[in-house]
C-alpha positions in Angstrom: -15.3 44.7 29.5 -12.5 41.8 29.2 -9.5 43.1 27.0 -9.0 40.5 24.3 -5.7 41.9 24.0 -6.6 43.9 20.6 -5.6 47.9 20.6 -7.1 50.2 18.5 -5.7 53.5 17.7 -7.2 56.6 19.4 -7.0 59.8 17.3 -7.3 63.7 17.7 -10.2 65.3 16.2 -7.8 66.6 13.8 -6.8 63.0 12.8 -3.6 63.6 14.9 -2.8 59.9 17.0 -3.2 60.0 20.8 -3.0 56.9 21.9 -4.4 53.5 22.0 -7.2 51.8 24.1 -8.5 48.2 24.2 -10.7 47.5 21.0 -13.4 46.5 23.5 -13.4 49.4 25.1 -13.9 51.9 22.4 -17.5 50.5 20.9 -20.1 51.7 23.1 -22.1 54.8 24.4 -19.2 56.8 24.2 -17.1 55.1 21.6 -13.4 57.9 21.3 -12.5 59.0 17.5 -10.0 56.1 16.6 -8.7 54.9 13.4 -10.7 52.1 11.3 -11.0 51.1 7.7 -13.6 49.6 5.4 -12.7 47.6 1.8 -14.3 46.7 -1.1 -13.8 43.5 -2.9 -14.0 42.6 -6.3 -13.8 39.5 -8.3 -12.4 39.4 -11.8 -16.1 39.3 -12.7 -16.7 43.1 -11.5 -19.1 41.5 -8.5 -18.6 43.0 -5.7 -18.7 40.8 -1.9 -20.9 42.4 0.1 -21.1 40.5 3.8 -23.8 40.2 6.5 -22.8 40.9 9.9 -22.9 38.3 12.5 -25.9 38.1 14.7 -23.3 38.2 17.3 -21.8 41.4 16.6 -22.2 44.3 19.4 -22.9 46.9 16.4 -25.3 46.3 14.0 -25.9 42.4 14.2 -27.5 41.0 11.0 -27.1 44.3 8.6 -25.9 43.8 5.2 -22.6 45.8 5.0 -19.5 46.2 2.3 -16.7 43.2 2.4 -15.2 43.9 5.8 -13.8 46.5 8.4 -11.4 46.4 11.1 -9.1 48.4 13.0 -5.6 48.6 11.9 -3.4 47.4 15.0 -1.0 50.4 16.7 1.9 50.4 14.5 0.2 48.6 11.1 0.1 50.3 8.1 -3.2 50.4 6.5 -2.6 48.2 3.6 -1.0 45.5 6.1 -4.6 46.0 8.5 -6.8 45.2 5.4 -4.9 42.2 4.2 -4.9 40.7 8.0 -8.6 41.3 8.2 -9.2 39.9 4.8 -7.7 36.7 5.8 -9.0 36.2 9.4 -12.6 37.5 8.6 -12.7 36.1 5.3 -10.1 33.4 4.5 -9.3 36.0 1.5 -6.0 36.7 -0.3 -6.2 40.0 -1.8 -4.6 41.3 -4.8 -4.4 45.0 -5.4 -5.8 47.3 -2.5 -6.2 51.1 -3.8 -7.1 53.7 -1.5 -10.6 55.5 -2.8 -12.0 57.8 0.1 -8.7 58.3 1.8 -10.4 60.5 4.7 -13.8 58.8 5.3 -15.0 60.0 8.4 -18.6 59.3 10.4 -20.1 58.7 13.3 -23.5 56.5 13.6 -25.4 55.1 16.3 -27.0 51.6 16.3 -30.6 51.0 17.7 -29.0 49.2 21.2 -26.8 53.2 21.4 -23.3 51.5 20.3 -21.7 54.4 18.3 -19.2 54.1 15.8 -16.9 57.0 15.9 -13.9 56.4 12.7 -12.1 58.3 11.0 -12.1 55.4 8.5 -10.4 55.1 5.2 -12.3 53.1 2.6 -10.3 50.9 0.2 -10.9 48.6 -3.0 -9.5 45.4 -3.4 -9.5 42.1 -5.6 -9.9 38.7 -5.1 -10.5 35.4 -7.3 -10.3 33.3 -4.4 -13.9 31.8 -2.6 -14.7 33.3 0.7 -14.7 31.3 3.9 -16.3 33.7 6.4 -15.4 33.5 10.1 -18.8 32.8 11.9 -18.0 35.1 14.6 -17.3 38.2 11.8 -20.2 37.2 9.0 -23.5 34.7 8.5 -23.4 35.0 4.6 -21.7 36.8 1.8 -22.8 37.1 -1.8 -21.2 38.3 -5.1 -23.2 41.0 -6.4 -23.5 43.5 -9.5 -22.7 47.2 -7.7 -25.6 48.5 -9.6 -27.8 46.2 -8.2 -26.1 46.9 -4.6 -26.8 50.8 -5.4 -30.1 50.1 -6.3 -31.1 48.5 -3.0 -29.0 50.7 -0.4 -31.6 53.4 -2.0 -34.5 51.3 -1.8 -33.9 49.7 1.9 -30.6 52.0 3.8 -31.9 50.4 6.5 -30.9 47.3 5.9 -27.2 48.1 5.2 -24.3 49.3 7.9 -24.8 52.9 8.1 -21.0 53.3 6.8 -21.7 51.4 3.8 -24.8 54.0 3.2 -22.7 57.3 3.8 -19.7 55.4 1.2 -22.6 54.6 -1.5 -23.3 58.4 -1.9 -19.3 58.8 -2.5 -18.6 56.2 -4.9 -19.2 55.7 -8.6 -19.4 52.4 -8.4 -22.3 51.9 -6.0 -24.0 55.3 -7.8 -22.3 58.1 -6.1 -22.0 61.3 -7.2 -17.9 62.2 -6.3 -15.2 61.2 -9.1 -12.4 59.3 -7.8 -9.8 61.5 -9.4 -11.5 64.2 -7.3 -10.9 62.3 -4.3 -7.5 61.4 -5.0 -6.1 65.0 -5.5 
């Protein structure tokens, strides 16, 4: 694979950093633990921006998943990774960004055998800006009531990211069962 000059952070089972590796190395057969992050945005409405992957993406082209991912940069704080992705996958500025499943962890395997292997905190953020998705990150975006998104990750999983499946069951706001104060302590 050509390096494209983006690192990802490699972790320790434990969480513990080891190291970094070439983002384009770490998505395959036998993708490492490394360090990711997922967000949620909201409008001032209370719709949530759910995007659908780009047909080009090696991992689960064409699925309906939350806002965005992305892999915070070796050295980046978090919060700093998710406003960076916001803007190049998005064109978004965010406002707030809250932490809500601090130590999301999974592993999942596409139908092609490209695992995804995060330890993968999930935030939620705001925006009242319009998106202006990158082609090469998403193909279309909606606002959408989060009951409504709840209602149809239990109706069709299948046709959402596996992450944004496993973070549905977790959330309140997409009908999961764990209370965020619960998380946060």
């Amino acid at each position: 694979m050509v390096d494209d000059g983006e690192r990802v952070v490699l972790l320790s089972s434990d969480g513990s950093e080891i190291g970094t590796a070439p983002k384009s190395s770490v998505h395959g057969a036998d993708t490492r633990l490394h360090l990711a992050f997922s967000c949620h945005v909201f409008d001032p409405d209370g719709r949530l921006l759910v995007t659908r992957r780009a047909l080009t993406k090696a991992a689960w082209p064409g699925v309906w998943s939350n806002s965005f991912c992305g892999h915070p940069a070796p050295g980046e704080g978090l919060v700093a990774a998710v406003r960076r992705r916001a803007e190049h996958e998005l064109g978004l500025a965010l406002g707030a960004v809250e932490p809500v499943l601090p130590f999301f962890r999974y592993r999942a395997v596409d139908a092609a055998g490209v695992v995804e292997n995060e330890i993968c905190p999930v935030y939620v953020a705001t925006s009242d800006g319009a998106p202006r998705p990158h082609p090469d990150e998403v193909v279309e975006h909606r606002w959408v009531d989060p009951g409504d998104l709840a209602a149809s990750i239990e109706r069709v999983p299948w046709a959402f990211s596996p992450w944004l499946v496993l973070q549905a069951k977790l959330l309140p706001f997409l009908g999961g069962g764990r209370d965020l104060e619960e998380l946060a302590s």
